[in-house]
C-alpha positions as a Markdown table, in Angstrom:
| # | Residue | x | y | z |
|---|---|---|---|---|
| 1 | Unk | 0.0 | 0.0 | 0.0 |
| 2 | Unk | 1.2 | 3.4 | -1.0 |
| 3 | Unk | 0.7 | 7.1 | -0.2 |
| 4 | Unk | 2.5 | 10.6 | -0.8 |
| 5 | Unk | 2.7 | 13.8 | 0.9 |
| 6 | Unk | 0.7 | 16.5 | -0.2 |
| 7 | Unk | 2.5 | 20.4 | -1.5 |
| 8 | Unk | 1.7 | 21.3 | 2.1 |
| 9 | Unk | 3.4 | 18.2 | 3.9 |
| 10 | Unk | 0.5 | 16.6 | 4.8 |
| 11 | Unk | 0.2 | 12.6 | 4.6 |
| 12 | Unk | -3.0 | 10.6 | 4.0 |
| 13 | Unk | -3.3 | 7.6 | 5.6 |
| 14 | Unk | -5.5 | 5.1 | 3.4 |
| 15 | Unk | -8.6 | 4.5 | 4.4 |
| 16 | Unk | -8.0 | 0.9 | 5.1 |
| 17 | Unk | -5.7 | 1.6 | 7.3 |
| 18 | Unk | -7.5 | 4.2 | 9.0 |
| 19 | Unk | -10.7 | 2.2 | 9.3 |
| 20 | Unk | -8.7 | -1.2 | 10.7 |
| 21 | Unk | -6.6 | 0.8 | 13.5 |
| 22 | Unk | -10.2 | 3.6 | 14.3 |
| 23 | Unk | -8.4 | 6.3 | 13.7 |
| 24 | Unk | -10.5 | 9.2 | 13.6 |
| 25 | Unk | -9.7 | 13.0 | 12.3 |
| 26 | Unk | -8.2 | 15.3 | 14.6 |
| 27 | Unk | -6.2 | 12.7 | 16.0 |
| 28 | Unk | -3.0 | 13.5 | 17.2 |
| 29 | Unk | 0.3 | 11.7 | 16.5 |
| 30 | Unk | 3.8 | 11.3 | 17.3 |
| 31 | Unk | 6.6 | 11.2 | 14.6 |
| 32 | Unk | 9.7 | 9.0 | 15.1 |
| 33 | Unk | 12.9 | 8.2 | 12.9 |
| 34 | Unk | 14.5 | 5.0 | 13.4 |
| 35 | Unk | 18.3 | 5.5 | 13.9 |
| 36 | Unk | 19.1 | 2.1 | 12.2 |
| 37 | Unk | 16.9 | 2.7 | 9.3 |
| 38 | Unk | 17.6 | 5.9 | 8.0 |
| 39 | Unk | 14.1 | 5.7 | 5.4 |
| 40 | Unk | 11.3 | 4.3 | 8.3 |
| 41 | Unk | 9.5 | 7.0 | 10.2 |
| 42 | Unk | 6.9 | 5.6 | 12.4 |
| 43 | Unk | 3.7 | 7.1 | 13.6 |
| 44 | Unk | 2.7 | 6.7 | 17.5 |
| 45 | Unk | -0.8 | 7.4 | 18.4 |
| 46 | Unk | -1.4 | 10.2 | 21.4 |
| 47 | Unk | -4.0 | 8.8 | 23.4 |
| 48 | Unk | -5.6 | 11.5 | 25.2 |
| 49 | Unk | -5.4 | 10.7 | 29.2 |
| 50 | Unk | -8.5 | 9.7 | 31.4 |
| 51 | Unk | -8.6 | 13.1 | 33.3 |
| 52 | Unk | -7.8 | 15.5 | 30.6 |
| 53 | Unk | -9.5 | 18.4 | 30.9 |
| 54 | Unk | -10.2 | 18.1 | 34.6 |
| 55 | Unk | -8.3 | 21.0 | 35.7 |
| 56 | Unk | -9.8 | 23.2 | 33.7 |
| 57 | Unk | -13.0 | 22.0 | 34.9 |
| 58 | Unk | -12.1 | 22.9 | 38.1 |
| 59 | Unk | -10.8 | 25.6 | 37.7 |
| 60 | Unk | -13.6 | 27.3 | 36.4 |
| 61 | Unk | -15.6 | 27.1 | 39.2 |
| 62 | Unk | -16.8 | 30.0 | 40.5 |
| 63 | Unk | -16.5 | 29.6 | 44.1 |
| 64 | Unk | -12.3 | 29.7 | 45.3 |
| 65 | Unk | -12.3 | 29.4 | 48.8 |
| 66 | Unk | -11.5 | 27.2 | 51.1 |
| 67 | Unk | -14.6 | 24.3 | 51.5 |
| 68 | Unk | -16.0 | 24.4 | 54.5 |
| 69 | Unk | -18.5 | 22.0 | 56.3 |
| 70 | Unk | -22.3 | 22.8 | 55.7 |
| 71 | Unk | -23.6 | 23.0 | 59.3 |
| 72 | Unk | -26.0 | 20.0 | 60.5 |
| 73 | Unk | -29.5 | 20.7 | 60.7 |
| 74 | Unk | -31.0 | 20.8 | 63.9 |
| 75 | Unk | -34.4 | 19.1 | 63.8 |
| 76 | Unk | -36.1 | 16.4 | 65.7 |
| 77 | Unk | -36.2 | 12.8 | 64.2 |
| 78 | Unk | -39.4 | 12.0 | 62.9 |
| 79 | Unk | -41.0 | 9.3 | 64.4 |
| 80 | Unk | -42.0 | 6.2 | 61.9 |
| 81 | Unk | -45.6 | 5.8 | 61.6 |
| 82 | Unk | -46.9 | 2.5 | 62.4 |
């Protein structure tokens, strides 16, 4: 299977490949050159972590002080009805 790179430098994977391995658009990649083979560059999928995002999550909430504890209600248990 063959493939070129585009007047921009871009490379398109064929579609066989793209639809065996679920590779999706707007995925990123690493590129790596072999040192022993000076013509094989490899491609290494970036898989995006489990938490990504999660600090900006938090960070945008709008409350930034300290937490405190929410203060116990005082009121009488009710009694079951039998």
């Amino acid at each position: 299977m063959t493939t070129n790179i585009g007047q921009r430098g871009q490379l398109v994977i064929p579609k066989e490949i793209r639809t065996s391995r679920q590779i999706e658009p707007g995925e990123d990649f690493e590129v790596l050159l072999d040192e022993d083979d000076f013509d094989l560059i490899l491609l290494r999928r970036i898989r995006p972590r489990a938490n990504a995002g999660l600090v900006e999550h938090l960070s945008a909430c709008p409350y930034k002080g300290p937490l405190t504890e929410m203060e116990r209600r005082r009121e009488p248990m009710r009694q079951p009805g039998l």
